[in-house]
Backbone as a ProteinNet text record, in pm:
[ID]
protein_1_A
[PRIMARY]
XXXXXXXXXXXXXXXXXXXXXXXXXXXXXXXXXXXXXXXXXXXXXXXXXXXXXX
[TERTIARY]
-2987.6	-2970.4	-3057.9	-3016.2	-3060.3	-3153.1	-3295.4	-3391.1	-3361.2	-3439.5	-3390.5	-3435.6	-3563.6	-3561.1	-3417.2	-3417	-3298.9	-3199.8	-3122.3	-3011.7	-3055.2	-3183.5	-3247.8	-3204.2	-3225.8	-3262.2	-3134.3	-3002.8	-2885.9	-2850.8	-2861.6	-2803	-2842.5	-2985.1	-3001.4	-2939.1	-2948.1	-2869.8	-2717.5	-2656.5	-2506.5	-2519.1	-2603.8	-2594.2	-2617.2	-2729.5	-2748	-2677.1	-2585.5	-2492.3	-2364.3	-2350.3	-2178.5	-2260.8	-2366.9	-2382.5	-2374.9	-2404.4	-2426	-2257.9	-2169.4	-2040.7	-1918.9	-1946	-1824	-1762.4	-1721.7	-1690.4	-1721.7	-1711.4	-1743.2	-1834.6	-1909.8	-2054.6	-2148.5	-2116.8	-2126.4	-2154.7	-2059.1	-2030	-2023.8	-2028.2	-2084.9	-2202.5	-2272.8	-2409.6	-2337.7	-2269.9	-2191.5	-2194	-2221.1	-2201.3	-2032.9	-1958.9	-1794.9	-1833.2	-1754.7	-1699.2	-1788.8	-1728.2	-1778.8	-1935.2	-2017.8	-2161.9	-2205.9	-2164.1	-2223.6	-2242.2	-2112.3	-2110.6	-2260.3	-2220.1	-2309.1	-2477	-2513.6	-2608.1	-2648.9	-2533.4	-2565	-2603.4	-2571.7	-2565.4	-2719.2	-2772.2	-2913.8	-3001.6	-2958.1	-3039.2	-3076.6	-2985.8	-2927.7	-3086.1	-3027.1	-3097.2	-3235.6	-3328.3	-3461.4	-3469.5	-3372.7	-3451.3	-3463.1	-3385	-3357.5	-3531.9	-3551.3	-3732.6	-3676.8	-3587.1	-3523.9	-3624.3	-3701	-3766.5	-3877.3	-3956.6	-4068.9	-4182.9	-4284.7	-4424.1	-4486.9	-4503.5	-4655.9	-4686.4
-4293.1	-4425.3	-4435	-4488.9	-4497.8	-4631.1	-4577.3	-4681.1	-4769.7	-4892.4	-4992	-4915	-4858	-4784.1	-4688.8	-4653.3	-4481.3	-4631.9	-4705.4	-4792.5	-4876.6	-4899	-4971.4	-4809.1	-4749.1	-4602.8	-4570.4	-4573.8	-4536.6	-4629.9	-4775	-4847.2	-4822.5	-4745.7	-4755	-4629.9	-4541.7	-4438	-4409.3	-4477	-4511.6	-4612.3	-4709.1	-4764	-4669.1	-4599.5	-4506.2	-4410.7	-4359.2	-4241.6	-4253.4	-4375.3	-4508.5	-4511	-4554	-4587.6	-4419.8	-4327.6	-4214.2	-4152.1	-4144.9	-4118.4	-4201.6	-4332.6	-4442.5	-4425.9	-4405.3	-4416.9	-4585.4	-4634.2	-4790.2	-4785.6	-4783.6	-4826.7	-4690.7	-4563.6	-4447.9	-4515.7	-4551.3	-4579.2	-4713.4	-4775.7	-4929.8	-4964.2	-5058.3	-5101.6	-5212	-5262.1	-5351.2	-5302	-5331.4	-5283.3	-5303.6	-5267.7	-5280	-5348.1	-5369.9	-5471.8	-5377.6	-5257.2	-5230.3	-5194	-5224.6	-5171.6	-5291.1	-5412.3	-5526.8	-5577.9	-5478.7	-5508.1	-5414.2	-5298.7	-5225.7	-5245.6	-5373.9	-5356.7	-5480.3	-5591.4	-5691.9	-5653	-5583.8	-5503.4	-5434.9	-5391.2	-5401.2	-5442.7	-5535	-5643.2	-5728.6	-5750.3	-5809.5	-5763.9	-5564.1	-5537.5	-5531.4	-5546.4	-5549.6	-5716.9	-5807.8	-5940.5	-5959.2	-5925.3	-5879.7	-5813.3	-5759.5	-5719.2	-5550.1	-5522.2	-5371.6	-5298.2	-5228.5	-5073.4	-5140.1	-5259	-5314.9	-5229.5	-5198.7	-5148.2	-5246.7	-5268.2	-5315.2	-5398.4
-897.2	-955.8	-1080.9	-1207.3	-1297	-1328.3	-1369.9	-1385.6	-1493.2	-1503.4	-1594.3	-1723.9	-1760.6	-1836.4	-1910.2	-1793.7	-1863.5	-1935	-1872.7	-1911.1	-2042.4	-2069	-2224.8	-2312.1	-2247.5	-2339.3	-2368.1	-2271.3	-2279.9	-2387.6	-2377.8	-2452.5	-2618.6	-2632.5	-2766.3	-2827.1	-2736.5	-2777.3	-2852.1	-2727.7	-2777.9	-2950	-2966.9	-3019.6	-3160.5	-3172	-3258.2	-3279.4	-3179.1	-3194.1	-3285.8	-3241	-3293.8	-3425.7	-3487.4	-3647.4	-3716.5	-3618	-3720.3	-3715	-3640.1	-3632.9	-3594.8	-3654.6	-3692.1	-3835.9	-3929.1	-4020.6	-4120.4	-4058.9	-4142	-4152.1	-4007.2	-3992.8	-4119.8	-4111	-4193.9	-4319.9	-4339	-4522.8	-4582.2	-4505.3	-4536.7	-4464	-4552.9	-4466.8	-4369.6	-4348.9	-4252.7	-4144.3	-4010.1	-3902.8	-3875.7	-3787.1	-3754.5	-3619.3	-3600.9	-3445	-3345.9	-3323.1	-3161.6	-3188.8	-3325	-3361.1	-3325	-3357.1	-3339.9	-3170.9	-3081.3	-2956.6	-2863.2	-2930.8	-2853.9	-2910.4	-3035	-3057.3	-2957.2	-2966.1	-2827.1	-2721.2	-2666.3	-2544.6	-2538.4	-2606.3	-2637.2	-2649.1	-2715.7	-2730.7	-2614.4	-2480.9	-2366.1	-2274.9	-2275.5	-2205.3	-2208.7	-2342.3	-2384.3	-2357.3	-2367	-2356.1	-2183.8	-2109.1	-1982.2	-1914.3	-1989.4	-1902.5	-1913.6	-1946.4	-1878.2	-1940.8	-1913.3	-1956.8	-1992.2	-1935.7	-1957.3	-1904.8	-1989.8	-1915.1	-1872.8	-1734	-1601.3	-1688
[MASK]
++++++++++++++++++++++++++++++++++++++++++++++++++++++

């Protein structure tokens, strides 16, 4: 089972992976639709407590 950690970590990942091999997001400073989703989604999980240190 994956710690709240790994899932903050997953989420930033994906999020970073999608800006370096989307094409929009690539070549425009604009984020595209699913960049803006998966950066929510991040954002969710850090306001969430997820991958908080003690």
């Amino acid at each position: 089972m994956p710690t709240e950690g790994d899932a903050l970590q997953q989420a930033r990942t994906e999020y970073e992976q999608h800006l370096r091999t989307c094409r929009q997001c690539y070549v425009d400073t604009t984020p595209c639709p699913v960049a803006k989703l998966l950066l929510r989604a991040y954002n969710n999980a850090r306001r969430n407590g997820t991958g908080r240190r003690g």
